[in-house]
PyMOL Python script that loads the backbone (N, CA, C, O; Angstrom):
from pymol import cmd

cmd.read_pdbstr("""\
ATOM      1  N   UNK A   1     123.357  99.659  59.839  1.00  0.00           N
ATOM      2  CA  UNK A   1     123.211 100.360  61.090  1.00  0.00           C
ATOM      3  C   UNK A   1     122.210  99.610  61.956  1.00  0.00           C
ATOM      4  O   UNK A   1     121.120  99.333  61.457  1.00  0.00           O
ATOM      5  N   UNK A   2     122.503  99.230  63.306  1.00  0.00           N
ATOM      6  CA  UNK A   2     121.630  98.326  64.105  1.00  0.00           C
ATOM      7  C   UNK A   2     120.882  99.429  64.979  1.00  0.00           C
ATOM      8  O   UNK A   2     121.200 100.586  65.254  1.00  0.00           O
ATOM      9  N   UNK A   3     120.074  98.865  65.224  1.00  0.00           N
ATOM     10  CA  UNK A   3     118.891  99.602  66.350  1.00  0.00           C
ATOM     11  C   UNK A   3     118.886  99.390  67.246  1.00  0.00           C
ATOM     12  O   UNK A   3     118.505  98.320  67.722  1.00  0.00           O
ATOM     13  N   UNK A   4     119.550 100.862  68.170  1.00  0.00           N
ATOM     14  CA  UNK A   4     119.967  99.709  69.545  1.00  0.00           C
ATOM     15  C   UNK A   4     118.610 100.173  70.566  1.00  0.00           C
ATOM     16  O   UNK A   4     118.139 101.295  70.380  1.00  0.00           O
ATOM     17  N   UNK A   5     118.060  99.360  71.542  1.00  0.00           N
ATOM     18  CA  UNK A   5     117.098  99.576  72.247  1.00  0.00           C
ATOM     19  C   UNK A   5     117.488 100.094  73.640  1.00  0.00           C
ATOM     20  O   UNK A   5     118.458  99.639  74.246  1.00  0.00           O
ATOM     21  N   UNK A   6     116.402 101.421  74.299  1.00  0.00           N
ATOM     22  CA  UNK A   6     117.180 101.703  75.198  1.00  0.00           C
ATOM     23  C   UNK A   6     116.896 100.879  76.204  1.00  0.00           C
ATOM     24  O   UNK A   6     115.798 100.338  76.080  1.00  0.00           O
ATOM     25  N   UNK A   7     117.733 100.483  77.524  1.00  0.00           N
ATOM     26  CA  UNK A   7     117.654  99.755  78.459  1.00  0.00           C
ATOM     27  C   UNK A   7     117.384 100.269  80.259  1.00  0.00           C
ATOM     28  O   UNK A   7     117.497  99.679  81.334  1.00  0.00           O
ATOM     29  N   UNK A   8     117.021 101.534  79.885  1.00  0.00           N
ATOM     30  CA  UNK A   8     117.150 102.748  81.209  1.00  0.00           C
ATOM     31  C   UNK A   8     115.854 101.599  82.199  1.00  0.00           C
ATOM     32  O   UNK A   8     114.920 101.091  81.577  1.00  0.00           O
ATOM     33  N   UNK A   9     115.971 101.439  83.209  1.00  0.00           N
ATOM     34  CA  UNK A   9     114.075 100.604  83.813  1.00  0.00           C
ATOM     35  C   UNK A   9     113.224 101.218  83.315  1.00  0.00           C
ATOM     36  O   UNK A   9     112.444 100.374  82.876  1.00  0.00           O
ATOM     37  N   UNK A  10     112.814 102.303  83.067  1.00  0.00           N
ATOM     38  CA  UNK A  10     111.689 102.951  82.508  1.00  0.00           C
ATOM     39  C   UNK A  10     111.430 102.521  80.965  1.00  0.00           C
ATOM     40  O   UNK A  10     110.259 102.415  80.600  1.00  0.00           O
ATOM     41  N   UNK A  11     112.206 102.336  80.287  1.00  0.00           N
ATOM     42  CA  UNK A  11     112.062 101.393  79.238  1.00  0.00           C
ATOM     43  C   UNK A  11     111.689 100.279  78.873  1.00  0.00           C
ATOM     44  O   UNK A  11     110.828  99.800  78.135  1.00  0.00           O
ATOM     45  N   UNK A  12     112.540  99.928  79.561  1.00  0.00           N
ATOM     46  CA  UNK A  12     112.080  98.125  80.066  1.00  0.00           C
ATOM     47  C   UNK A  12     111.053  98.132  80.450  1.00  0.00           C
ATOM     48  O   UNK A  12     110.214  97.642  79.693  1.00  0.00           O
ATOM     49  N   UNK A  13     110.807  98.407  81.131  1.00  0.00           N
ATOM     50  CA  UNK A  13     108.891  97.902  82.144  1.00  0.00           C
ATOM     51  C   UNK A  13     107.854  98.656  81.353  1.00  0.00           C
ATOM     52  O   UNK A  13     106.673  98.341  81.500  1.00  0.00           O
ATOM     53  N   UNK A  14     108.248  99.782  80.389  1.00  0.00           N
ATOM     54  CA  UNK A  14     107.591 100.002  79.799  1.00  0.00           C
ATOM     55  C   UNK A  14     107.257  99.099  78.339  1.00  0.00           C
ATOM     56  O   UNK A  14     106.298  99.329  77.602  1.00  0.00           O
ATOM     57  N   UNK A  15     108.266  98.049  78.126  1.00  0.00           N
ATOM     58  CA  UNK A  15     108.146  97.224  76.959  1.00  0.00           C
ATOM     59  C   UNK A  15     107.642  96.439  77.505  1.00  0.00           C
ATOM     60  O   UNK A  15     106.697  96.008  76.844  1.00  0.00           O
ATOM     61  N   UNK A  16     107.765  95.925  78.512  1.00  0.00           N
ATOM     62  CA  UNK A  16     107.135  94.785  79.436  1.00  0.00           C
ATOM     63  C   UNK A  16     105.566  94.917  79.389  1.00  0.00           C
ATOM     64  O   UNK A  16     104.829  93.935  79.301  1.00  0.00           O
ATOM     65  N   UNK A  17     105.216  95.942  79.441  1.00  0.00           N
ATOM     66  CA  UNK A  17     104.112  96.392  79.957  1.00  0.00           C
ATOM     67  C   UNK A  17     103.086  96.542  78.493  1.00  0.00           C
ATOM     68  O   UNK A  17     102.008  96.003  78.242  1.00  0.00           O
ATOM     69  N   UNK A  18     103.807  97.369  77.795  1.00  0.00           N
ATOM     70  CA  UNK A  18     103.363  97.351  76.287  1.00  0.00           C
ATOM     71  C   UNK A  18     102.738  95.654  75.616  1.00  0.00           C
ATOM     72  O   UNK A  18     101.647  95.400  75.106  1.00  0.00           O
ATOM     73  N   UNK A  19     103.781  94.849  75.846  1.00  0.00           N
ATOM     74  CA  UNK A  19     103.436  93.766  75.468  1.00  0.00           C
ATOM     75  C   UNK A  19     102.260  93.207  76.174  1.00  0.00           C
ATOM     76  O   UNK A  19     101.876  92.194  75.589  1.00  0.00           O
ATOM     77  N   UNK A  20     101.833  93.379  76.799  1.00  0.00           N
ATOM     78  CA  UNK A  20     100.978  93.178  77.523  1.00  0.00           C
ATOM     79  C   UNK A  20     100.094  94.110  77.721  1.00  0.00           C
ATOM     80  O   UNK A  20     100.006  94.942  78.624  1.00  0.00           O
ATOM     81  N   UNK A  21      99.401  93.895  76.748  1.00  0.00           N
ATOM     82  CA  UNK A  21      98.194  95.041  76.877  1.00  0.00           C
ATOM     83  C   UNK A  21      97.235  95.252  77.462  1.00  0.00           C
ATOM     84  O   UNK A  21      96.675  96.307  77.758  1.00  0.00           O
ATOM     85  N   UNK A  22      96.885  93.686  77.754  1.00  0.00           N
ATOM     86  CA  UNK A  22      95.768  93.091  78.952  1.00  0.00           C
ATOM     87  C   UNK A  22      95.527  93.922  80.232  1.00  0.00           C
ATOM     88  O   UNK A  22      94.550  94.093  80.960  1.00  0.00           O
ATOM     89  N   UNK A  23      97.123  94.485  80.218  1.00  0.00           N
ATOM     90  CA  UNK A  23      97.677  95.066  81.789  1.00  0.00           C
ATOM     91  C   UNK A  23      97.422  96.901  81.518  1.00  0.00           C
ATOM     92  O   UNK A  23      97.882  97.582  82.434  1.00  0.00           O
ATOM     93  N   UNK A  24      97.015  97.374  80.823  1.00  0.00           N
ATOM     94  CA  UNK A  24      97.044  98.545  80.652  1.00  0.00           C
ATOM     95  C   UNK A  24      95.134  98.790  80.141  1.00  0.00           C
ATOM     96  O   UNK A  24      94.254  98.009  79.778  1.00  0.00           O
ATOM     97  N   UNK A  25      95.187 100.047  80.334  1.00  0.00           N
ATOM     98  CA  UNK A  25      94.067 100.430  80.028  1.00  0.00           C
ATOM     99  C   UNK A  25      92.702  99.969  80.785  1.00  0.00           C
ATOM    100  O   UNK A  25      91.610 100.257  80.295  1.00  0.00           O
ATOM    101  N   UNK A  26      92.799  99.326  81.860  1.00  0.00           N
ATOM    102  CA  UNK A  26      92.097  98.389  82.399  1.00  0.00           C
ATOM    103  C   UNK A  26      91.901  99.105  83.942  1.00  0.00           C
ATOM    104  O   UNK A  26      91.505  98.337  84.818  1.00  0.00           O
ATOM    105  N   UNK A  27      92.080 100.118  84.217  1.00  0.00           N
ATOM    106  CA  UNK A  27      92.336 100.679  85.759  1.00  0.00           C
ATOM    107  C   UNK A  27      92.907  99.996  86.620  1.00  0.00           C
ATOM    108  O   UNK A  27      92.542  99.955  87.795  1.00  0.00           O
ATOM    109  N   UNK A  28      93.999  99.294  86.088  1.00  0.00           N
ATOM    110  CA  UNK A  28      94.247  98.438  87.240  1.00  0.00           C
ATOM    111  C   UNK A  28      95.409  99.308  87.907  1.00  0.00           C
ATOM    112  O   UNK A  28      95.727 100.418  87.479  1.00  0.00           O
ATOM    113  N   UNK A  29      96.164  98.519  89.288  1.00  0.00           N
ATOM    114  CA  UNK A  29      97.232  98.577  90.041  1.00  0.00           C
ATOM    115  C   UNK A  29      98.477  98.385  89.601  1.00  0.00           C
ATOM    116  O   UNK A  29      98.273  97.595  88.679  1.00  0.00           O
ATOM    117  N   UNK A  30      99.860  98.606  89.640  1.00  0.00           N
ATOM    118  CA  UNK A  30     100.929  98.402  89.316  1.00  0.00           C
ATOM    119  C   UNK A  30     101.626  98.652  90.507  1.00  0.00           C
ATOM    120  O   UNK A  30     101.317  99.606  91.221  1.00  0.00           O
ATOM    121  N   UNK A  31     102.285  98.095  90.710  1.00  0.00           N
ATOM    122  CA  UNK A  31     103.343  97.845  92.092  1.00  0.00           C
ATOM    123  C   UNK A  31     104.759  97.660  91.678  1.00  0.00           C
ATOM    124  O   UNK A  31     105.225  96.786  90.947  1.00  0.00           O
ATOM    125  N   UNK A  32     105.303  98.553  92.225  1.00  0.00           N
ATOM    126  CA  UNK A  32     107.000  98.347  91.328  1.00  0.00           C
ATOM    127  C   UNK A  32     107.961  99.172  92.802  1.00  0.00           C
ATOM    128  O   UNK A  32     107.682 100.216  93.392  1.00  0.00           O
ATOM    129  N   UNK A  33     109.205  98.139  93.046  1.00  0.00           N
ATOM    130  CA  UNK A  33     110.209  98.632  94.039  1.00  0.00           C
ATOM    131  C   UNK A  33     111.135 100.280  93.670  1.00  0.00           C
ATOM    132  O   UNK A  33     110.667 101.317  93.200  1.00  0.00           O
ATOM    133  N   UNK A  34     112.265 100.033  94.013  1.00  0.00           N
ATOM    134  CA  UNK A  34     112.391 101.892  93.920  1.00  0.00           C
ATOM    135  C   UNK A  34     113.055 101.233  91.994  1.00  0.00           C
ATOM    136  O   UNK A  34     113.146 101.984  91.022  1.00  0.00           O
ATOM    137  N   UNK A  35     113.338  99.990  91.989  1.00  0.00           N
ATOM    138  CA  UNK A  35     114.623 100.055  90.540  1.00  0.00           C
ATOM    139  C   UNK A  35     113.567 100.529  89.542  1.00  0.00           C
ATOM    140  O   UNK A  35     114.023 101.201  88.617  1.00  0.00           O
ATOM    141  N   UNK A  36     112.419 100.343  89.541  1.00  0.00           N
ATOM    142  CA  UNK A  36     111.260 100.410  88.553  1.00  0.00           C
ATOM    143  C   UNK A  36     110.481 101.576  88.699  1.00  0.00           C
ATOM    144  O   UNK A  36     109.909 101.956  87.676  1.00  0.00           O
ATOM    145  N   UNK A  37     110.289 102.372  89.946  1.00  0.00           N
ATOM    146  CA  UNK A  37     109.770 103.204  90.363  1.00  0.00           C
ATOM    147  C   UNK A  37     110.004 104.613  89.552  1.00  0.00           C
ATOM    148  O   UNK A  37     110.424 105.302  90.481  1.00  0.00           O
ATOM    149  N   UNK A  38     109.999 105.119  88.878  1.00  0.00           N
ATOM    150  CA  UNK A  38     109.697 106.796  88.723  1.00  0.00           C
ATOM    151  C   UNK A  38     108.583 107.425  88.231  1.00  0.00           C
ATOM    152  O   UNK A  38     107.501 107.033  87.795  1.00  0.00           O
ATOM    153  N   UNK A  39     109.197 108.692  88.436  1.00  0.00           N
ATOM    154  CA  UNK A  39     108.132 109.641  87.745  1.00  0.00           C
ATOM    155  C   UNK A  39     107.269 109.560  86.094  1.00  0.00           C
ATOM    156  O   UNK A  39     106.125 109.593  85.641  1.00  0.00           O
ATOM    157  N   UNK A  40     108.366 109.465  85.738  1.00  0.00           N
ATOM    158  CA  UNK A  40     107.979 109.125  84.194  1.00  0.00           C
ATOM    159  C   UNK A  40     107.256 107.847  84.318  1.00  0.00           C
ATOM    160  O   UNK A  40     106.177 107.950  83.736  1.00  0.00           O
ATOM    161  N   UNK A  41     107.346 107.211  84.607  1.00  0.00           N
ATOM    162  CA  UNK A  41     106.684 105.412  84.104  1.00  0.00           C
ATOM    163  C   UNK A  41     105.142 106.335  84.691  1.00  0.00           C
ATOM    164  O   UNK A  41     104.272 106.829  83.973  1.00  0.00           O
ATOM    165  N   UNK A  42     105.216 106.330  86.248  1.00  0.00           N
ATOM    166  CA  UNK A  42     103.866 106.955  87.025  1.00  0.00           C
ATOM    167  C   UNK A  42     102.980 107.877  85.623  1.00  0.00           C
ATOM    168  O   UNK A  42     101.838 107.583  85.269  1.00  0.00           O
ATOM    169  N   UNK A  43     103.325 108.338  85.365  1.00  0.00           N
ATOM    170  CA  UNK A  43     102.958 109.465  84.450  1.00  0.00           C
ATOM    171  C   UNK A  43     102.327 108.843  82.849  1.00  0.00           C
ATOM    172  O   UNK A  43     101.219 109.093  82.373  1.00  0.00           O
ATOM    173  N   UNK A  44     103.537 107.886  82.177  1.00  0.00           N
ATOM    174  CA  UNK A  44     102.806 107.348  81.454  1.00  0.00           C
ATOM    175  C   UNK A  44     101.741 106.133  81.831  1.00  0.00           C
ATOM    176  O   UNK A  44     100.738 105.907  81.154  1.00  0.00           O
ATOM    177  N   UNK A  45     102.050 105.513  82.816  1.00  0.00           N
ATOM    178  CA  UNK A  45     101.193 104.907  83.253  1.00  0.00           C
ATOM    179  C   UNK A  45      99.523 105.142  83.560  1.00  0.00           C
ATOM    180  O   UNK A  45      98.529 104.421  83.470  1.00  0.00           O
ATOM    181  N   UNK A  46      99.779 106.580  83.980  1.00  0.00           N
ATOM    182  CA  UNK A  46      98.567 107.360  84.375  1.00  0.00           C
ATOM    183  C   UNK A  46      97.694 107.642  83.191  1.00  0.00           C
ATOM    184  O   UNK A  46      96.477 107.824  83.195  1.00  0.00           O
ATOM    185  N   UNK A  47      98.481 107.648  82.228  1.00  0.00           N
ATOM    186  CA  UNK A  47      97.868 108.402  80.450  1.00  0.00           C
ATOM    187  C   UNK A  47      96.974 106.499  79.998  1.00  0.00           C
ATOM    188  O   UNK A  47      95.903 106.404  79.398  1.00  0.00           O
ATOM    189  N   UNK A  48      97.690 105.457  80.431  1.00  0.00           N
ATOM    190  CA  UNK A  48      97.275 104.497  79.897  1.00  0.00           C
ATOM    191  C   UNK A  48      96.068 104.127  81.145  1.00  0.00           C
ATOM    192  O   UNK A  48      96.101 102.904  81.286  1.00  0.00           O
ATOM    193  N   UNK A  49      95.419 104.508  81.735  1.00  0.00           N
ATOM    194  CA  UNK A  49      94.525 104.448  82.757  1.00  0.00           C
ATOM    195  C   UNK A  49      94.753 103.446  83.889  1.00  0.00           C
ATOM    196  O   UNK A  49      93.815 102.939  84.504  1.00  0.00           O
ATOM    197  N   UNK A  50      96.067 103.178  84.144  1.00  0.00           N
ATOM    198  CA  UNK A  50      96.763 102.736  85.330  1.00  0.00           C
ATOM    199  C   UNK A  50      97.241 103.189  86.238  1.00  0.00           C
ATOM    200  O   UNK A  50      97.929 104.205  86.134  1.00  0.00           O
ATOM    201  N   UNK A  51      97.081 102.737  87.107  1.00  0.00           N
ATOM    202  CA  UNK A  51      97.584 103.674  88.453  1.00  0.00           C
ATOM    203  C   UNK A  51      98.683 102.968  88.816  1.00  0.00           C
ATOM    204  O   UNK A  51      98.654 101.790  88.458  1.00  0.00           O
ATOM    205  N   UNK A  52      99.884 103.406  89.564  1.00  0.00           N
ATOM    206  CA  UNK A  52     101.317 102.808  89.904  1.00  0.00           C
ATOM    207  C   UNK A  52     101.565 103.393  91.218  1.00  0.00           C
ATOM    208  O   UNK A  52     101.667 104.599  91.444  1.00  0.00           O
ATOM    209  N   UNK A  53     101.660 102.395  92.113  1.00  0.00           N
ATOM    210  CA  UNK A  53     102.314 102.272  93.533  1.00  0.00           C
ATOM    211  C   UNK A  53     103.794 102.063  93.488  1.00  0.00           C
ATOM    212  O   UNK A  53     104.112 101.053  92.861  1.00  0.00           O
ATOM    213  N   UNK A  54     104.789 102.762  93.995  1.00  0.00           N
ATOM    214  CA  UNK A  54     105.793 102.398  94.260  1.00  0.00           C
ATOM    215  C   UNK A  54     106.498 102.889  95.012  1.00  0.00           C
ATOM    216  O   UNK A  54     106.114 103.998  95.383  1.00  0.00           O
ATOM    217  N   UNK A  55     108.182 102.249  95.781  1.00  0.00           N
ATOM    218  CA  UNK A  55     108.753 102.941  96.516  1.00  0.00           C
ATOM    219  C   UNK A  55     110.154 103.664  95.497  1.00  0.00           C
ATOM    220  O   UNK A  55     110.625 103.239  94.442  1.00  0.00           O
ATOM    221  N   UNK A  56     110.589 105.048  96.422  1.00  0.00           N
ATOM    222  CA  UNK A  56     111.263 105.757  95.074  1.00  0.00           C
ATOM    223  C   UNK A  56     112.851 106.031  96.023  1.00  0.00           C
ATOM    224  O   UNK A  56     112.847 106.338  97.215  1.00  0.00           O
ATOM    225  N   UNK A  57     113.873 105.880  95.357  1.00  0.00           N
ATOM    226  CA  UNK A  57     115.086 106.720  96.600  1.00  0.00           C
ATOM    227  C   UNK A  57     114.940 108.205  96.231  1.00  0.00           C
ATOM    228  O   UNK A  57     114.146 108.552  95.357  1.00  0.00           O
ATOM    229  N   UNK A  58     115.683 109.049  96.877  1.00  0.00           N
ATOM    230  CA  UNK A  58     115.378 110.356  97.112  1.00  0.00           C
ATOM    231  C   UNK A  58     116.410 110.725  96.253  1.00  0.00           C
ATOM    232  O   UNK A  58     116.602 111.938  96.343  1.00  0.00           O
ATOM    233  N   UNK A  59     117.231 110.124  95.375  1.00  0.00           N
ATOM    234  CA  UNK A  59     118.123 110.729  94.119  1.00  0.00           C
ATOM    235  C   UNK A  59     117.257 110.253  92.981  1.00  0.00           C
ATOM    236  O   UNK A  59     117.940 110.446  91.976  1.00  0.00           O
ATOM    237  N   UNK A  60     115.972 109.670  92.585  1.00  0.00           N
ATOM    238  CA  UNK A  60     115.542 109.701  91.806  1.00  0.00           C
ATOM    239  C   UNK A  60     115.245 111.101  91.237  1.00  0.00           C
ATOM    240  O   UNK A  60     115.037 112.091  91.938  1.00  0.00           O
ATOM    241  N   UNK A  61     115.249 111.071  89.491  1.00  0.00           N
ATOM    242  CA  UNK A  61     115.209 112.590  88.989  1.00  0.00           C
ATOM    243  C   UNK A  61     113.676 112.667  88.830  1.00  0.00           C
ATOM    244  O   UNK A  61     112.927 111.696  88.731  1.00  0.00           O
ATOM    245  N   UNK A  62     113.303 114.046  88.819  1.00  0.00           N
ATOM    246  CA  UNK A  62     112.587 113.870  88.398  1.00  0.00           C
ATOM    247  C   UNK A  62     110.833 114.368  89.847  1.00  0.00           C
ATOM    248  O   UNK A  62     109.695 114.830  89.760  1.00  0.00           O
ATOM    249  N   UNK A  63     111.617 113.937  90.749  1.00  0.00           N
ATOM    250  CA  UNK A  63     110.682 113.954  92.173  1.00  0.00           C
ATOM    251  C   UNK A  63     110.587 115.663  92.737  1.00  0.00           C
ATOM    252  O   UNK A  63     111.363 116.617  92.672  1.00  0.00           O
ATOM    253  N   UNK A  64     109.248 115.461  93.286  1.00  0.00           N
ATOM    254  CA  UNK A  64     108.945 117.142  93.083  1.00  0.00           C
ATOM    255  C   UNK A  64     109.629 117.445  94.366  1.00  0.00           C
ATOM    256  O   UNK A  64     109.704 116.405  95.020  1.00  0.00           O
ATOM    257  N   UNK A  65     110.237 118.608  95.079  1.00  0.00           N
ATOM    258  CA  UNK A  65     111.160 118.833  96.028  1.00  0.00           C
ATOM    259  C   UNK A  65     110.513 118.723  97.416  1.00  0.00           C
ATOM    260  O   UNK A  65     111.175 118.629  98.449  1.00  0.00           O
ATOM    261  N   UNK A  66     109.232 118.741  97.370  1.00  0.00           N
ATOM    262  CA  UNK A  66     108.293 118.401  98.392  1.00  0.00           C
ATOM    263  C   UNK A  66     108.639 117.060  99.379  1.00  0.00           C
ATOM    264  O   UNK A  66     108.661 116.887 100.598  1.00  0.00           O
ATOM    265  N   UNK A  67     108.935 116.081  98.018  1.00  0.00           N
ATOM    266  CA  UNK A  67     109.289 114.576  98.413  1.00  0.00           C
ATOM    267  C   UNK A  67     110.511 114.445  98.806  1.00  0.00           C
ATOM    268  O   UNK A  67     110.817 113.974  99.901  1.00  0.00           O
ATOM    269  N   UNK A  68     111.320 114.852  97.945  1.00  0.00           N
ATOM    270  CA  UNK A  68     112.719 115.248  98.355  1.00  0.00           C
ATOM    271  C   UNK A  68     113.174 115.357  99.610  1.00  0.00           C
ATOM    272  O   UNK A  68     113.876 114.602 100.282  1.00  0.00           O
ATOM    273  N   UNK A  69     112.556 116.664  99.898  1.00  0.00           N
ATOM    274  CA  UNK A  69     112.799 117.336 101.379  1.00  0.00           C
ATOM    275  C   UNK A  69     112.030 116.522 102.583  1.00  0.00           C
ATOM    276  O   UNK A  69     112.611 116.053 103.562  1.00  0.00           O
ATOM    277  N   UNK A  70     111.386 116.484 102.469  1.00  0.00           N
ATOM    278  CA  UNK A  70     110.155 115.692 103.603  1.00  0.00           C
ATOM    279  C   UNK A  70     110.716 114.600 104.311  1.00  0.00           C
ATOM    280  O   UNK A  70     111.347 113.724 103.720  1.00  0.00           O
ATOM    281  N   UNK A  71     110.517 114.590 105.622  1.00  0.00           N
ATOM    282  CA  UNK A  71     110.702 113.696 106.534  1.00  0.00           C
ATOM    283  C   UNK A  71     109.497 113.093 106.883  1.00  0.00           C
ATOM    284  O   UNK A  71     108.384 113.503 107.215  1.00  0.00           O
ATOM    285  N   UNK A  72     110.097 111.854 106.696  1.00  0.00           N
ATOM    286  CA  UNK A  72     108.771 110.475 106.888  1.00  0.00           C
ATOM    287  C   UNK A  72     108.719 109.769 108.312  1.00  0.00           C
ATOM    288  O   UNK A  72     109.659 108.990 108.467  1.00  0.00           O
ATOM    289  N   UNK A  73     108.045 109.835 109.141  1.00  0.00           N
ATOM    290  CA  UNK A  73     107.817 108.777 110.289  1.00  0.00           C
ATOM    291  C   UNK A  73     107.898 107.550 109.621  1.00  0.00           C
ATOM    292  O   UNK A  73     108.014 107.234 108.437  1.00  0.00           O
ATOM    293  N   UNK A  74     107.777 106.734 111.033  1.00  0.00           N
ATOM    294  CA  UNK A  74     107.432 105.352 110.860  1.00  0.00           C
ATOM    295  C   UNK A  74     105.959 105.487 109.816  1.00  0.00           C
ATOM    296  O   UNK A  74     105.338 106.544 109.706  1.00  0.00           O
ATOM    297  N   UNK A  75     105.578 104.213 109.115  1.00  0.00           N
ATOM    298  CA  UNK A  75     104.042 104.311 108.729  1.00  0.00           C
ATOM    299  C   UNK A  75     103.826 105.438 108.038  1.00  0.00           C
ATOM    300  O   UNK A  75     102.684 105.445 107.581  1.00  0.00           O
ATOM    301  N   UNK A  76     104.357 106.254 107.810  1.00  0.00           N
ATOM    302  CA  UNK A  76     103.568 107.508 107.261  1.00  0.00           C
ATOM    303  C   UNK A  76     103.985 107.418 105.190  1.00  0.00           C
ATOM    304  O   UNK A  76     104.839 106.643 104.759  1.00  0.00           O
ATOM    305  N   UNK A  77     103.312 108.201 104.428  1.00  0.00           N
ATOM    306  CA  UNK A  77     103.624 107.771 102.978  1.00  0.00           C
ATOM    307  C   UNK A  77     103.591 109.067 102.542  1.00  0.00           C
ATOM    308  O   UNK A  77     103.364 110.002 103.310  1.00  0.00           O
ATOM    309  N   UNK A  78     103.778 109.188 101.484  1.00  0.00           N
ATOM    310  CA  UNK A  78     103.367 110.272 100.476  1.00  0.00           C
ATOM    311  C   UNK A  78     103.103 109.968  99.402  1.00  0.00           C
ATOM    312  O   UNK A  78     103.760 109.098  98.831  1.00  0.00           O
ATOM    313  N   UNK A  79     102.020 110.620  98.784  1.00  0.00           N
ATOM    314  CA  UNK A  79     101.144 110.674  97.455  1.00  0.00           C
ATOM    315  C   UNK A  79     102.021 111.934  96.031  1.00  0.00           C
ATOM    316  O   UNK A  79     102.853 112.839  96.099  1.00  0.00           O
ATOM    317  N   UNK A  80     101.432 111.455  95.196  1.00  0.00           N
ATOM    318  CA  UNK A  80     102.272 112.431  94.011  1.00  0.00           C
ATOM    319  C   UNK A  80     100.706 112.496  93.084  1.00  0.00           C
ATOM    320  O   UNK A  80     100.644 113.114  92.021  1.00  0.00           O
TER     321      UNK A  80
END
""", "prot")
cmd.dss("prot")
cmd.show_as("cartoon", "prot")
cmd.util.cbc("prot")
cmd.orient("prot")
């Protein structure tokens, strides 16, 4: 029986990231586009004392309905 690994982005960047430990625990920044972007990574990220910037599409699961719903100007952002 083989072990198959999952491949969802949140997986991935989370193995990415794992391997690299240098990059975690360190307060640093993480910057990731919407393919890398969710809730979950943000979240574990947050537990490993990293903070994560990213942009998200509005069918991502997972996003609180606040974000969802909300209309953005030019320049303007939202925080989670």
């Amino acid at each position: 029986m083989s072990h198959r690994a999952s491949t969802t982005p949140q997986a991935l960047a989370m193995e990415q990231l794992i391997g690299r430990t240098d990059l975690l625990n360190e307060r640093g920044h993480l910057l990731a586009d919407n393919w890398y972007s969710s809730v979950a990574i943000a979240e574990s990220l947050q537990q490993s004392n990293t903070h994560f910037i990213g942009t998200c599409r509005k069918s991502r699961r997972g996003l609180p309905e606040e974000v969802v719903e909300g209309k953005l100007r030019k320049s303007e952002w939202k925080a989670m």
